[in-house]
C-alpha positions, 0 to 999 in steps of 0.5 A: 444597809446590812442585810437583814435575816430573819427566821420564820420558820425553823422547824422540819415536818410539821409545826410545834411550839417550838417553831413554824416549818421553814420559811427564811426571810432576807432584807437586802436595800433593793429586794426581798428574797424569801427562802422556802414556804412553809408555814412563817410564810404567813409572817411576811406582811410584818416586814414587807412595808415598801414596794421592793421586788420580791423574790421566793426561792423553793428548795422542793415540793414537799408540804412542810417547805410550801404549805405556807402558800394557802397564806399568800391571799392575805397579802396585797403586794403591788410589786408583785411576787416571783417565784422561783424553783427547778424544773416542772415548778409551774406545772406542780404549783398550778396544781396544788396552789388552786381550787379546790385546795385553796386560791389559785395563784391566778386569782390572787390579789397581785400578780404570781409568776412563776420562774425555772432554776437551771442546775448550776448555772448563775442567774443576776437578778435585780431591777435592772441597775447594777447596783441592784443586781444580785444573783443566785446559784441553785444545785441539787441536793441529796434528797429522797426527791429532787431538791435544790440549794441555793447560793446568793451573792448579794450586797457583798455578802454569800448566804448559801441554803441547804436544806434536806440533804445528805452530805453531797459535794454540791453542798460544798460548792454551794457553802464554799466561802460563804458568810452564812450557811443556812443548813439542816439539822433534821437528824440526832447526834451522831444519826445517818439514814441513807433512804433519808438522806438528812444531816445531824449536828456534826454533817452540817459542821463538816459541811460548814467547816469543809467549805470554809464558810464564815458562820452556820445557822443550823435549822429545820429541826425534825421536832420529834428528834428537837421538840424543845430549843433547849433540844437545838442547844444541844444539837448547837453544842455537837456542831460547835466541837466542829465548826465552833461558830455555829448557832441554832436558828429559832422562830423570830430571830434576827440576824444581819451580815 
C-alpha cells in the first residue's frame, strides 16, 4: 500500500476553526507513526482499526505540540503506544501527563513507554522483519527551546518534519531528497524574528528548494497571522514562486506517496 498522511492538526499555538494544533497522522502496511501532540491527536481512534504498532514522535515540550495527550484515555490500543522524543522525555511527560492535570500515562488503559532520540543518529524501527523495518533520524532545530525534526525513510519513501524552526542547516539535512517536507509556516510573508525563530512562506521554500525535496506541505499556521485558509492560500502562493510544488496543509486532508 502507498502511504497514507493525514493532517489532523495544521494549525501553530492554539485552536480555530480554521484548524487543530499540529498532529500528522502516517499509515504505512506495518505501523502507525504519528508526528506531534497537539489537539487532532484526539482524531486518531478514526483511523487506527487494526493492531499495528504505533509510534509517536514529539518534536518538543511546548503545549500546542502535546496537549492532545490529556485524549490519550479515550483510546483502547491493545498494541500499545510508543513515544518518542529527545533527551529528558520521560522526566517531562511524567510530570505534565499525571494527576492532577490529567491521567497519568501509568494508569492508561494500554501500556505507554517512553523512548529517547539521540541527535543524529539513525534508529531502525520495526517489528523485527526486514520488510517491516523503518527508520528515523531526529536533529535538532532553530527554536527558542530545544527542538527536534525528524527523517523517516520508510516504505521506499523520505517524510522529513520540520517544525519551529528558523532556517538552520540541520533542516537541510533533514529535507535532503526528501518526497515530502512537512514544514512550518508560522511567520508572515517576508517576517523574520531572530528571538523566535520560525519560518514564513518563502524560508520554507528555500529550505524545500535548497534540499531538493520532491514536494512541501506548509503547516502549523500561526492563526493570528493565517486565521482563515483563504489565509494559507496565500501564504501557498509566495512559496509556490520559490518551490513551485508546494501546497498548504489544512485539517482532514489526506495525501498518499
Amino acid at each position: 500500500m502507498k502511504l497514507r498522511i493525514i493532517f489532523l492538526g495544521t494549525n501553530g499555538w492554539f485552536n480555530t476553526s480554521a484548524g487543530n494544533t499540529t498532529c500528522i497522522f502516517i499509515e504505512s502496511k506495518d505501523c502507525y507513526i504519528i508526528l506531534d501532540a497537539g489537539d487532532g491527536l484526539y482524531k486518531i481512534d478514526r483511523f487506527i482499526k487494526t493492531q499495528k504498532p504505533i509510534y509517536l514522535f514529539l518534536s518538543h515540550f511546548h503545549l500546542d505540540h502535546i496537549t492532545g495527550l490529556h485524549s490519550l484515555n479515550k483510546f483502547k490500543f491493545p498494541q500499545g503506544l510508543r513515544i518518542y522524543g529527545y533527551k529528558g522525555i520521560k522526566e517531562i511527560l511524567n510530570k505534565i501527563i499525571s494527576f492532577p492535570y490529567t491521567v497519568a500515562l501509568d494508569e492508561l488503559p494500554y501500556p505507554v513507554k517512553l523512548f529517547e532520540v539521540k541527535e543524529g543518529r539513525s534508529i531502525r524501527l520495526g517489528e523485527n522483519k526486514e520488510d517491516s523495518a523503518f527508520f528515523v533520524e531526529g536533529r535538532a532545530l532553530l527554536h527558542s527551546v530545544p527542538c527536534f525534526g525528524y527523517r523517516l525513510e520508510i516504505d521506499n519513501k523520505i517524510i522529513a518534519y520540520c517544525l519551529d524552526t528558523g532556517i538552520c542547516d540541520n533542516a537541510l539535512r533533514l529535507a535532503e531528497n526528501a518526497d515530502l517536507l512537512l514544514c512550518e509556516c508560522s511567520l508572515k510573508v517576508g517576517e523574520t524574528k531572530e528571538d523566535w525563530p520560525h519560518l514564513n512562506p518563502q524560508t520554507a521554500a528555500q529550505i524545500a528548494q535548497k534540499a531538493s525535496a520532491k514536494e512541501l506541505a506548509l503547516i502549523h499556521f500561526n492563526p493570528h497571522f493565517y486565521p482563515t485558509l483563504a489565509d494559507r492560500k496565500r501564504a501557498e502562493r509566495e512559496a509556490k514562486k520559490i518551490f513551485p510544488n508546494t501546497f498548504s496543509g489544512q485539517d482532514d486532508m489526506e495525501v498518499r506517496l
